[in-house]
VMD Tcl script that draws the C-alpha trace (Angstrom):
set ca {
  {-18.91 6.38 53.93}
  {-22.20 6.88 55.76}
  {-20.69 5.65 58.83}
  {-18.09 7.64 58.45}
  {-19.98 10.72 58.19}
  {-22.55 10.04 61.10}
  {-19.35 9.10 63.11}
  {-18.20 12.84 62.20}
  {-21.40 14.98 62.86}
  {-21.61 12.57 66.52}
  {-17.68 13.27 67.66}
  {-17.58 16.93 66.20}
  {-21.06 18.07 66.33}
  {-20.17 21.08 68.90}
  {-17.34 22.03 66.24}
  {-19.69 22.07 63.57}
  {-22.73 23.57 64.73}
  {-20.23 26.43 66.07}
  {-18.62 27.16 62.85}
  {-22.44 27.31 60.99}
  {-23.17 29.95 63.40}
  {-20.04 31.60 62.74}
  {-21.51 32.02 59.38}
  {-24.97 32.81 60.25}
  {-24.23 35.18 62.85}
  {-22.68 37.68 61.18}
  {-25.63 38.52 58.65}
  {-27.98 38.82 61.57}
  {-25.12 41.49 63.08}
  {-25.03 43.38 59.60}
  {-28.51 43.78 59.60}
  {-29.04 44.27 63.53}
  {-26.40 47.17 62.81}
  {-28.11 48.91 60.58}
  {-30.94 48.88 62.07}
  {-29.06 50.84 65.52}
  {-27.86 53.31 63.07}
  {-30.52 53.98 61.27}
  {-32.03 55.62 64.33}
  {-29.05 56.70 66.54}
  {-26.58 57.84 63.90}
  {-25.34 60.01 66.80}
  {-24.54 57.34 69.11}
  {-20.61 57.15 68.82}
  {-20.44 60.92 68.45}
  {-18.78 63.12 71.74}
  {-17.84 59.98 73.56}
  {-15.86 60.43 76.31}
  {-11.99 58.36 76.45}
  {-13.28 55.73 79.08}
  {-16.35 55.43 76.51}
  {-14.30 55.35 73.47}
  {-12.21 52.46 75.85}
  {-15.49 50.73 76.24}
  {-15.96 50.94 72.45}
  {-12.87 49.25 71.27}
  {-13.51 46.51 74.13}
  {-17.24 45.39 72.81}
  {-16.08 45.58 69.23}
  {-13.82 43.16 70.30}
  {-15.76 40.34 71.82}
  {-18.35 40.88 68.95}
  {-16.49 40.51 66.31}
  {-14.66 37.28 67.98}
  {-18.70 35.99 68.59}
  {-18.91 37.23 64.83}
  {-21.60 39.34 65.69}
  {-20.44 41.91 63.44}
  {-18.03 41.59 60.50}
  {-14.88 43.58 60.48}
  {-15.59 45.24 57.50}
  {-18.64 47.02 59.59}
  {-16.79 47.79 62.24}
  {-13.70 49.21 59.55}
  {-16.07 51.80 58.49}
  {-17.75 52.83 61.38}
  {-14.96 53.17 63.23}
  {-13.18 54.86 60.71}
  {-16.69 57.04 60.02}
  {-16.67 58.03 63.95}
  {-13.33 58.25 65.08}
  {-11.88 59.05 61.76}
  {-7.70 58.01 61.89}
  {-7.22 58.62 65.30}
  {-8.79 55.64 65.96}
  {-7.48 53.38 63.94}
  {-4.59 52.22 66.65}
  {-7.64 50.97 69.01}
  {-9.28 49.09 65.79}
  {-5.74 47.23 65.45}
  {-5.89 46.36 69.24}
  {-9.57 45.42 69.15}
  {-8.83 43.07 66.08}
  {-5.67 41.91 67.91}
  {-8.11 41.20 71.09}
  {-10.98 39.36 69.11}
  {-8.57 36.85 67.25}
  {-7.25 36.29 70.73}
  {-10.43 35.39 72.02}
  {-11.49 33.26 69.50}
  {-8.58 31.78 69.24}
  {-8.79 30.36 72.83}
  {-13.05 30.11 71.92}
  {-11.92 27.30 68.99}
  {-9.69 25.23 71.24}
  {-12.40 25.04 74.58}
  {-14.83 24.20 71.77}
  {-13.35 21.52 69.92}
  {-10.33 19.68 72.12}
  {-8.63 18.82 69.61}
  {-11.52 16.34 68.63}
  {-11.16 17.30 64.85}
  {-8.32 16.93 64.38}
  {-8.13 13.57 66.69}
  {-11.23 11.99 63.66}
  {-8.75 12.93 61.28}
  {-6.41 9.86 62.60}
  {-8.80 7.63 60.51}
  {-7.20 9.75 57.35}
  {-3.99 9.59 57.08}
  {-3.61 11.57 53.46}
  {-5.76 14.32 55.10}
  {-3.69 14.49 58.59}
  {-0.33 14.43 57.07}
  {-2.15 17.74 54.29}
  {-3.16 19.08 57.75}
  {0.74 18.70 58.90}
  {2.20 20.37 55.83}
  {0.03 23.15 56.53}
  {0.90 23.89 59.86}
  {4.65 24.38 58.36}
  {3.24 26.62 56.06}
  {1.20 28.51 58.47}
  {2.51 31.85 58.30}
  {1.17 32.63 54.46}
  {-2.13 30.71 55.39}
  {-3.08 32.86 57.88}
  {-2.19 35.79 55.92}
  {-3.76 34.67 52.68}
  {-7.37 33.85 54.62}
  {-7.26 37.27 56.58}
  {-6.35 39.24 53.37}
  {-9.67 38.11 51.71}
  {-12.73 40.29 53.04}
  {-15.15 37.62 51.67}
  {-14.05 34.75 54.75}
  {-15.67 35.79 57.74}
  {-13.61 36.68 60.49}
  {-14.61 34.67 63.26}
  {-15.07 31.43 61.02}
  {-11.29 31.17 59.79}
  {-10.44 32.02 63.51}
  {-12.29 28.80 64.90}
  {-11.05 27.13 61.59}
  {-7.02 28.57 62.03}
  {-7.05 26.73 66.05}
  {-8.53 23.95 65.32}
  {-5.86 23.19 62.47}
  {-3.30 24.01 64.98}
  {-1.46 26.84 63.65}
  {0.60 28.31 67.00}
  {-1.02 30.96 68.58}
  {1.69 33.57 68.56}
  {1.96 33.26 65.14}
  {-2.05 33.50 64.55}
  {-2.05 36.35 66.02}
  {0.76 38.09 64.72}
  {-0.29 37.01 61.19}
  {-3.99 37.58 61.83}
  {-3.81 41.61 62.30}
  {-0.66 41.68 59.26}
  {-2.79 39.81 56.64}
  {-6.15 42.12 58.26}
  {-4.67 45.45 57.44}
  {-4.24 45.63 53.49}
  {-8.31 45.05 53.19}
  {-8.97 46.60 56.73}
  {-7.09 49.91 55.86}
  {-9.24 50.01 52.90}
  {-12.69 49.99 54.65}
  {-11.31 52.41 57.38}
  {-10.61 54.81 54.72}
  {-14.01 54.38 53.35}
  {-15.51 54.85 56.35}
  {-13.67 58.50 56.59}
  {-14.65 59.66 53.63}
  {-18.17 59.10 53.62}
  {-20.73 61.37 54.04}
  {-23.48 58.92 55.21}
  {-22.44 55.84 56.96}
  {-25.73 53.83 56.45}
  {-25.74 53.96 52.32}
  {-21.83 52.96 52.88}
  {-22.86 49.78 54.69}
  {-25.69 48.60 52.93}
  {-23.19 48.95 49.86}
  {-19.48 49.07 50.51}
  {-18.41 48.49 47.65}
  {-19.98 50.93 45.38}
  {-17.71 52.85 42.97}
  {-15.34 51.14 40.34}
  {-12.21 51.89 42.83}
  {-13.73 49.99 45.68}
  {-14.52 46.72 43.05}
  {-11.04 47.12 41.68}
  {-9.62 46.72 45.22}
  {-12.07 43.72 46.47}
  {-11.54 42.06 42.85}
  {-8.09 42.04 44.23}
  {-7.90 41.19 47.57}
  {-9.62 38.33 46.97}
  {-7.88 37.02 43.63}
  {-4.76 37.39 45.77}
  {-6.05 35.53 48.27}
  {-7.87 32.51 46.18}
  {-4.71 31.84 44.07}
  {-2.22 32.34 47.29}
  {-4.44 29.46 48.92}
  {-4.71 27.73 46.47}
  {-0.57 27.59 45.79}
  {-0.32 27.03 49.23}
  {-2.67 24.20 49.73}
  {-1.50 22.45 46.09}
  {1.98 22.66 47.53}
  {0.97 21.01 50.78}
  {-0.98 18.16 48.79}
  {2.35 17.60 46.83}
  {4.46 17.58 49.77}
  {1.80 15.31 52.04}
  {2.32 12.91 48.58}
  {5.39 12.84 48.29}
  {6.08 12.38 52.15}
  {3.85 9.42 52.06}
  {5.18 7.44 48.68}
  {8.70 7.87 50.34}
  {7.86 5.97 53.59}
  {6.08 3.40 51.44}
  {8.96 2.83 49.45}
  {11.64 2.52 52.90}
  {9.18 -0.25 54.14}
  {10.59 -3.86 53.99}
  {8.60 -6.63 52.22}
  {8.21 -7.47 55.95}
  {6.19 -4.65 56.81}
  {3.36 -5.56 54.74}
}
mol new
graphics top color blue
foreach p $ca { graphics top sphere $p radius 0.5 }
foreach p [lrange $ca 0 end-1] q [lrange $ca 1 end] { graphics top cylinder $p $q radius 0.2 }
display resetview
């Protein structure tokens, strides 16, 4: 097991490290955010369209580097721009999935997944998932408690195909994305919003929900990829001759 494990961190150590960043990162973003606004709350006012273009584009690339979380950039967006800019969020979600889609794959090389060879039972889960990756890439993006960028690196790596990550990615973003956005025009001060989006019982109700729908939609989804995987496996067993052993 230990070799095992050491064998792991010494093939896939790039892979890891990456997705513990992609975890880190973001809290030093939230925090580095606050901070700007906090003492330029008029930054994104009166921007001119090329500006506003130049807006969409860096939210982009930072929230495929997770350096801010999506649900920031949902309400300021939506405090800024209010719902004439919710089309560019869309695109700039679209974008930063995108990117870190391609990100995942220069990263790893398929080395992950090539370590997983030495587990069958886990490769052939791995397979069945891939069938079924339409709901699992709407099921992680509906959640707004699994970062962004993480289940982006995570989503390639598995192998889900890229037009369908991406077309999934910005579906199963908008129920929990819409949400924020519409926080974020309503509110009459942006900073106590982000320190504490989810304040009022509404705003628990919702998050209560988006994430108990997407807990118990993963794990159907996974439990019926186990059972498939399982069930795959004893059937080949069974076909083999006595001379195959």
């Amino acid at each position: 097991m230990f070799r095992l494990l050491r064998e792991l961190f010494q093939k896939n150590f790039s892979t890891l490290l990456t997705m513990f960043l992609l975890v880190a990162v973001p809290l030093l973003g939230s925090a580095s955010l606050l901070g700007v606004l906090a003492t330029h709350q008029e930054l994104l006012h009166h921007l001119s369209a090329g500006q506003v273009l130049l807006y969409f584009v860096v939210i982009a690339f930072t929230m495929a580097f997770a350096l801010t979380p999506t649900t920031f950039v949902a309400i300021v967006t939506g405090y800024y721009f209010g719902w004439a800019g919710l089309p560019g969020m869309v695109l700039a979600y679209a974008l930063a999935a995108a990117i870190g889609y391609e990100l995942a794959l220069r990263l790893d090389h398929g080395k992950l997944r090539h370590f997983l060879h030495l587990f069958p039972k886990a490769e052939a889960v791995l397979g069945e998932l891939q069938n079924q990756s339409w709901q699992l890439i709407l099921l992680t993006r509906l959640s707004p408690v699994l970062p962004f960028a993480l289940m982006t690196f995570v989503l390639a790596i598995v192998g889900v195909p890229r037009k369908r990550f991406l077309a999934a990615s910005v579906l199963g973003m908008l129920p929990r994305s819409l949400f924020f956005y519409w926080l974020g025009t309503e509110a009459s001060n942006v900073l106590a919003l982000l320190k504490d989006p989810d304040q009022g019982s509404l705003s628990k109700l919702v998050l209560v929900g988006l994430v108990a729908a997407s807990l118990f939609g993963l794990y159907y989804v996974f439990n019926k990829a186990l059972h498939r995987a399982l069930r795959s496996s004893a059937i080949e067993n069974s076909e083999k001759s006595p001379a195959d052993y």
